[in-house]
N, C-alpha and C positions, 0 to 999 in steps of 0.2 A: 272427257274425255275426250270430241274428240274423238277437226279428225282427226324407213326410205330406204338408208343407206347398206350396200352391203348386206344386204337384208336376209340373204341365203344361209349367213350361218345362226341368223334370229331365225329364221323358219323353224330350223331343227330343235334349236334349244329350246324354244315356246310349244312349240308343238309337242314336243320329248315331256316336257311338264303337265303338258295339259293331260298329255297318256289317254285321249280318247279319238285319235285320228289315227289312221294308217296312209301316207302320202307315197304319190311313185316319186320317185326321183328329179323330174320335172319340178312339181310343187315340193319338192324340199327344197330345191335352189333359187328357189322365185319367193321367200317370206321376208317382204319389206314393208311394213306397217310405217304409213305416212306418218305425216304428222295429226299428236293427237290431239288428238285432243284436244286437244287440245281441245273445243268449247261446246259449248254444247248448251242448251239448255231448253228444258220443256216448261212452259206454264205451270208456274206452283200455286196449289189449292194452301199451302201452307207456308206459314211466314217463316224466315231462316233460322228464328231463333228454335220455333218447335223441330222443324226437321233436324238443326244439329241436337237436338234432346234425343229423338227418335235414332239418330245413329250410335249416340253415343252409348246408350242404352239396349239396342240391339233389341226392338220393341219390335216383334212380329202383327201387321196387320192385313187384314184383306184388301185387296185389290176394291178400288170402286167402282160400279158402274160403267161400262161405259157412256155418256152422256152426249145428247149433242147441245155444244154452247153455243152462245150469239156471237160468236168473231165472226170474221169478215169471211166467205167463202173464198178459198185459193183463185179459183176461179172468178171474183169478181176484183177489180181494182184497189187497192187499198186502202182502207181512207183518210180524207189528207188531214194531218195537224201539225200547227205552226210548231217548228223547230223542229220536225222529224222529218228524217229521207221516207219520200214515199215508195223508194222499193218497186221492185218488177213489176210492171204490168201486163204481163204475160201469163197465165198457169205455169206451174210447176210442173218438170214434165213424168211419167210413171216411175219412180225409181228402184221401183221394185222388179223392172224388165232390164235396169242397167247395170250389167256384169261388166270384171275388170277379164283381163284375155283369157285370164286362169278357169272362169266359170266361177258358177254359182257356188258349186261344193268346196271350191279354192273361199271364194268372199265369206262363207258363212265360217270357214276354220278362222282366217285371219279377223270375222267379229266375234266370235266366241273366244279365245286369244286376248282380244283389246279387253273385252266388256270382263275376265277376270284379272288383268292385270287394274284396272279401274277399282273394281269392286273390291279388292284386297288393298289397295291405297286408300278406299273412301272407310274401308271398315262397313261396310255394311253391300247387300246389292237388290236391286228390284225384283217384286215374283216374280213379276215376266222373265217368259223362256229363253234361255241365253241366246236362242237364234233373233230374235225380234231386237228391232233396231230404236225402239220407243224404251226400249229398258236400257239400255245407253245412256238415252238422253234423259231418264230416270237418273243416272248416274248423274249426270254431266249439273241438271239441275240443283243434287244434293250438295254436289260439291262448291259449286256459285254461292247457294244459298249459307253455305257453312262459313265460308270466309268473308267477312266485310272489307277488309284487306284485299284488294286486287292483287298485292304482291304474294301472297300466300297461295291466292289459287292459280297464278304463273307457277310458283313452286310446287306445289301437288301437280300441275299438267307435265310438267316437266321430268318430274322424279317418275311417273307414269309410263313417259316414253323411254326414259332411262330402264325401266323396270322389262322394256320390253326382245333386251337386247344381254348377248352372254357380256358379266361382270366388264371382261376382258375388253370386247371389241372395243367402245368409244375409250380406250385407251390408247389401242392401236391402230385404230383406226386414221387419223391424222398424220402419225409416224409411218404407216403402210402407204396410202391414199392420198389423203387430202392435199398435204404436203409437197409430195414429190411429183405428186400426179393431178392437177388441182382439177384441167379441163374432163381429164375421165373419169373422177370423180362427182363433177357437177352432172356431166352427161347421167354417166348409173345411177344416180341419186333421183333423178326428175323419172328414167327409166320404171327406177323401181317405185317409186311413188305411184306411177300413174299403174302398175302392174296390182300394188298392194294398196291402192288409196281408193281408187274406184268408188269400194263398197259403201266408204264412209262418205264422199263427193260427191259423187256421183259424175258424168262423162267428164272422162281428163283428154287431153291432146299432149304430145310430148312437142314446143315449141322453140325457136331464138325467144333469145332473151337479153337485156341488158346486165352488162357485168363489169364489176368493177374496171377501173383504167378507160370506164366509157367507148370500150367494143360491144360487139354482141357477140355472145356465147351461142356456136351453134347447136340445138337439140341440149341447151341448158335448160332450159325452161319448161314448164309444165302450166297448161290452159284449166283449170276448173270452168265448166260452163256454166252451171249454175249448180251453184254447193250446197250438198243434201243437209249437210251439218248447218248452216248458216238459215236455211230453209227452214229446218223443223226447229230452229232455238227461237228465228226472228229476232233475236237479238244482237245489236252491234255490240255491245258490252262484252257479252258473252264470247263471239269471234275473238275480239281482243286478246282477252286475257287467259281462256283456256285454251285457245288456238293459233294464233298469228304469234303473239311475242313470246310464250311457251316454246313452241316448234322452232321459233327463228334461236331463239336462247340455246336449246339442246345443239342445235347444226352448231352454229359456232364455236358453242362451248365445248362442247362434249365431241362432237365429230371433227372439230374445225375447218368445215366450211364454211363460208359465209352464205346466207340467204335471208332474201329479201320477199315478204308475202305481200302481196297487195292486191286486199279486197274491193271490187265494187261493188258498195250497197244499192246503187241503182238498179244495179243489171241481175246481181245475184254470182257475177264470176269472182275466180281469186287467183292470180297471178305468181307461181311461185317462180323464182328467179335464182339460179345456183348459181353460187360467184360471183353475186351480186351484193355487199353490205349496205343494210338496212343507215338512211340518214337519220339524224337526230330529227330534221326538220320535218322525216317523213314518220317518223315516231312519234311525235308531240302532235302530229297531223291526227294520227289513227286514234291516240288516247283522248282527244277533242272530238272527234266525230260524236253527232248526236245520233240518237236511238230512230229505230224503224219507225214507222207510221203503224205497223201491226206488230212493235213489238207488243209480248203478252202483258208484259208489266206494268205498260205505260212508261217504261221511260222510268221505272221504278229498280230495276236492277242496277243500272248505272249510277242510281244514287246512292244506292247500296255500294257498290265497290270503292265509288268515291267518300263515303264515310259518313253518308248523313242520311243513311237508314229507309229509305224510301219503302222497301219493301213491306215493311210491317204496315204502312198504312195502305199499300197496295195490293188488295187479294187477285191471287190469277188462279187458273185454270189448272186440274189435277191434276197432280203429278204421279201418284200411284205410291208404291209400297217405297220405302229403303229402311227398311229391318232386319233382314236374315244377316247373321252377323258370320264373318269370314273367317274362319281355322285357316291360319296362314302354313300351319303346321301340316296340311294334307296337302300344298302343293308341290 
């Protein structure tokens, strides 16, 4: 799942469905859910073939333990292995102190929002309480693990953020906006990302940016400092394909604007660019990049997406429940 546009009249409609918020007026103009999802994923205790059994099946089980494992603490450097980015060396900073402008009550409606538009795409959703941000990336993980196809889980992140917006807008949105209006479009879009993106990113900046025709876009751009989503997956694979070329795919396609995401696995930032299209050579660059130094899997996700199964001989770290099975009919 997964971490924009327009987003004030997503507010009303997402929230009108979810029918368990009362918003002022304020926070019904300000509901722009970045991009999602887009990736996500938590260490799996289970290989992808059991977990898609387990959704498919709608197999209710208890939460585990919590345990503590032998990874590397956040706090200590991460260790190094050949052919892997070794990734920030710095701590992760609290991000459970970092609110988007709206507040904490505004971040926890727009993740209870994501985590069931998610959860009714995956068919299934985590026991964890829809406010906790670990049952997301329950999410995020089932759905990695379900598709061996990278292009399926672009397509499930994608249809996700489609989900999260009235039928209408990314229809008219382009013919109203993108179009005619391309620079205040790219501006509100980075605007509203960093207003509704926060929760899932954690600290945004609204920045210039490069944009197509090789200007800079002023106040196009959008700074992730170091991405909450990127953080809790550790995984490059993951960013990829439920996050980066997902989100970039919807703007284009669906909203049509162009934007361009670019993450550093170094540092931990991600660079979103409105008005900027994504190159081929900067594409072929992101699906090449190798896995973290702590990702979970070893380096076994990415073998998975690329179709040669790494994961089954790779055990990771619990992932928790995805059983309770979704009545798409009571939303």
């Amino acid at each position: 799942m997964v971490r924009a546009p327009l987003l004030l009249l997503f507010f009303i409609h997402s929230a009108s469905s979810a029918g368990k918020f009362r918003r002022s007026a304020l926070s019904a103009s300000l509901f722009p859910l970045p991009s999602a999802p887009s990736a996500f994923a938590l260490p799996l205790s289970l290989s992808p073939r059991t977990i898609q059994s387990l959704c498919s099946q709608h197999v209710n089980v208890e939460a585990p333990p919590t345990v503590e494992t032998p990874t590397v603490a956040s706090e200590a450097p991460p260790r190094q292995r050949s052919g892997f980015i070794s990734g920030p060396s710095e701590p992760a900073p609290d991000y459970s102190k970092i609110h988007g402008p709206l507040g904490p009550v505004a971040d926890e409606i727009f993740l209870r929002v994501f985590r069931s538009r998610f959860a009714r795409r995956l068919g299934c959703d985590s026991a964890l309480p829809q406010n906790d941000y670990t049952g997301l990336m329950e999410l995020t993980s089932a759905l990695n693990a379900r598709y061996s196809d990278r292009l399926e889980v672009r397509r499930a992140a994608r249809e996700i953020l489609i989900s999260l917006f009235p039928s209408w807008l990314p229809a008219l949105f382009p013919i109203l906006f993108a179009k005619p209006f391309p620079v205040f479009s790219a501006r509100m879009n980075a605007w509203a990302t960093w207003v509704a993106g926060t929760w899932l990113m954690g600290e945004c900046e609204v920045v210039d940016c490069d944009v197509d025709g090789g200007g800079t876009g002023e106040a196009q751009g959008l700074l992730v400092k170091r991405c909450r989503f990127l953080e809790e997956s550790g995984c490059a694979s993951v960013c990829v394909n439920a996050c980066k070329v997902p989100t970039q795919e919807f703007f284009i396609q669906n909203m049509g604007l162009p934007l361009t995401m670019e993450p550093d696995y170094e540092t931990g930032e991600c660079m979103f660019s409105f008005g900027l299209t994504p190159s081929a050579a900067m594409e072929a660059e992101a699906e090449a990049v190798p896995c973290l130094a702590r990702c979970p899997s070893a380096g076994g996700m990415k073998a998975w997406h690329d179709g040669t199964d790494g994961l089954d001989e790779v055990q990771c770290q619990s992932m928790g429940v995805v059983g309770e099975e979704i009545d798409s009919s009571k939303e």
